[in-house]
Backbone bond lengths (Angstrom), bond angles and torsions (degrees), N, CA, C in turn:
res aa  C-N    CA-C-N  psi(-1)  N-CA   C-N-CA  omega(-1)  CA-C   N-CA-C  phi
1 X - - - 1.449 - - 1.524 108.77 -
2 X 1.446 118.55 130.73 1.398 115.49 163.68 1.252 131.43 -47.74
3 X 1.328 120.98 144.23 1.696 108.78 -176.02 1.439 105.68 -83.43
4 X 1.458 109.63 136.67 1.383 103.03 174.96 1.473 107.71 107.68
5 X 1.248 111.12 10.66 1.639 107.29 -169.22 1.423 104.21 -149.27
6 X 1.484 104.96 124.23 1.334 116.17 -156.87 1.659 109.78 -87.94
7 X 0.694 155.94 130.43 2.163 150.56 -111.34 1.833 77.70 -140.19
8 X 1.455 139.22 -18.92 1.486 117.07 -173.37 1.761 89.12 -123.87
9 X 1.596 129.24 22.48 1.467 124.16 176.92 1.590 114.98 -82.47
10 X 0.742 130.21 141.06 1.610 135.21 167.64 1.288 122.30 -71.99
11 X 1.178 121.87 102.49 1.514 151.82 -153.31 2.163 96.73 -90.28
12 X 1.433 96.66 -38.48 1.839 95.78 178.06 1.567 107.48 -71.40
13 X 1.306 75.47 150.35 2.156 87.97 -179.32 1.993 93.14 -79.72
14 X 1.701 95.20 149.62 1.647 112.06 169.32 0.997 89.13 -49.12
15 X 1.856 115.82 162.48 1.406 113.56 141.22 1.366 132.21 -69.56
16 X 1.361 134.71 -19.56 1.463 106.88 145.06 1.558 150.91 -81.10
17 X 1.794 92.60 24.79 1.359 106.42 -177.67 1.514 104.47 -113.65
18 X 1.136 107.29 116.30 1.712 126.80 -166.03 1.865 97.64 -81.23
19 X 1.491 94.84 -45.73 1.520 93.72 -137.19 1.661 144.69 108.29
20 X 1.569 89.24 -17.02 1.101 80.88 -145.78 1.915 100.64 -128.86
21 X 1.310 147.67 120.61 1.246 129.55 156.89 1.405 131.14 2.77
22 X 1.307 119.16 129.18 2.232 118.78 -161.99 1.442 71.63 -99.82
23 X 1.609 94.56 145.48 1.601 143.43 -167.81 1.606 99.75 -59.24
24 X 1.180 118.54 -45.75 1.673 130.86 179.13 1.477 102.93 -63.37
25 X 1.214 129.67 -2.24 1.569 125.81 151.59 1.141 128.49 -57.85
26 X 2.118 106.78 -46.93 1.093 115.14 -147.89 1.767 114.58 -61.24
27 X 1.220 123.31 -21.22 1.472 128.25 167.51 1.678 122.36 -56.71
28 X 1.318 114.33 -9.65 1.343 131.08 179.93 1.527 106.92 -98.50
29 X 1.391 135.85 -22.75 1.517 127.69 140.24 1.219 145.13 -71.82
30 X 1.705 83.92 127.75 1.686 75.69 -158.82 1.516 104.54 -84.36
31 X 1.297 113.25 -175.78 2.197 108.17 -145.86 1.619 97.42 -117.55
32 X 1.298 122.80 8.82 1.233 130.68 174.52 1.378 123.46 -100.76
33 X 1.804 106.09 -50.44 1.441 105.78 170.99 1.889 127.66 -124.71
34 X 1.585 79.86 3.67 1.649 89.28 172.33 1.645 113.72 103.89
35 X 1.436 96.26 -27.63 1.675 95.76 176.68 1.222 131.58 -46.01
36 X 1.562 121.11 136.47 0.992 114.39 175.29 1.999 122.76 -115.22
37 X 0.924 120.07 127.38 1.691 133.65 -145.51 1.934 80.94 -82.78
38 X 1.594 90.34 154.93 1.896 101.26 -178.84 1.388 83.35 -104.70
39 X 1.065 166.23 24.16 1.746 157.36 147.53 1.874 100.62 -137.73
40 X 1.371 68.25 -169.64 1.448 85.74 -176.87 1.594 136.22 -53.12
41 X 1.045 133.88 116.32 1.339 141.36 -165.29 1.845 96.08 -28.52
42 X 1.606 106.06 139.95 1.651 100.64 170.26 1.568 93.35 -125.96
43 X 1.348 111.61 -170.43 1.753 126.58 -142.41 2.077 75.24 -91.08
44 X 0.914 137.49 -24.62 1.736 124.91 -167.35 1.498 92.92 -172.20
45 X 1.912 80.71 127.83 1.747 106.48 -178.41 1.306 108.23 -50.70
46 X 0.972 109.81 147.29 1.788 134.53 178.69 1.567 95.71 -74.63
47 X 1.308 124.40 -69.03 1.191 93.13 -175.40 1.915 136.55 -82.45
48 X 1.381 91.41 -28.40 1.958 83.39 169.79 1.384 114.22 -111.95
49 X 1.743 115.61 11.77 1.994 89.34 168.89 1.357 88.67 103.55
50 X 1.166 145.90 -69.83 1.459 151.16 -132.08 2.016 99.72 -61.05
51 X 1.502 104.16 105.81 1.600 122.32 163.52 1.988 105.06 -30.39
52 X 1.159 138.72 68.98 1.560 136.14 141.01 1.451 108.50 -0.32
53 X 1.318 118.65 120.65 1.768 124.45 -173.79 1.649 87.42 -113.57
């Protein structure tokens, strides 16, 4: 057994634990290189340039 790892712990996510980023993000990636912005979406990604549609 690994140290540190409990053999009767629950390994499944809660059900309100996805994992995963909430959907009301998805406007904050930009569609060229994947980035994702810490505020509000602007008119061209910060990091590669790419014009936001």
């Amino acid at each position: 057994m690994a140290v540190g790892h409990d053999a009767d712990a629950h390994d499944e996510p809660s059900a309100g634990d996805t994992g995963a980023d909430p959907v009301c993000w998805l406007d904050r990636v930009c569609e060229a290189c994947g980035a994702l912005t810490d505020g509000p979406p602007q008119p061209v990604c910060e990091r590669c340039g790419h014009a936001r549609s």
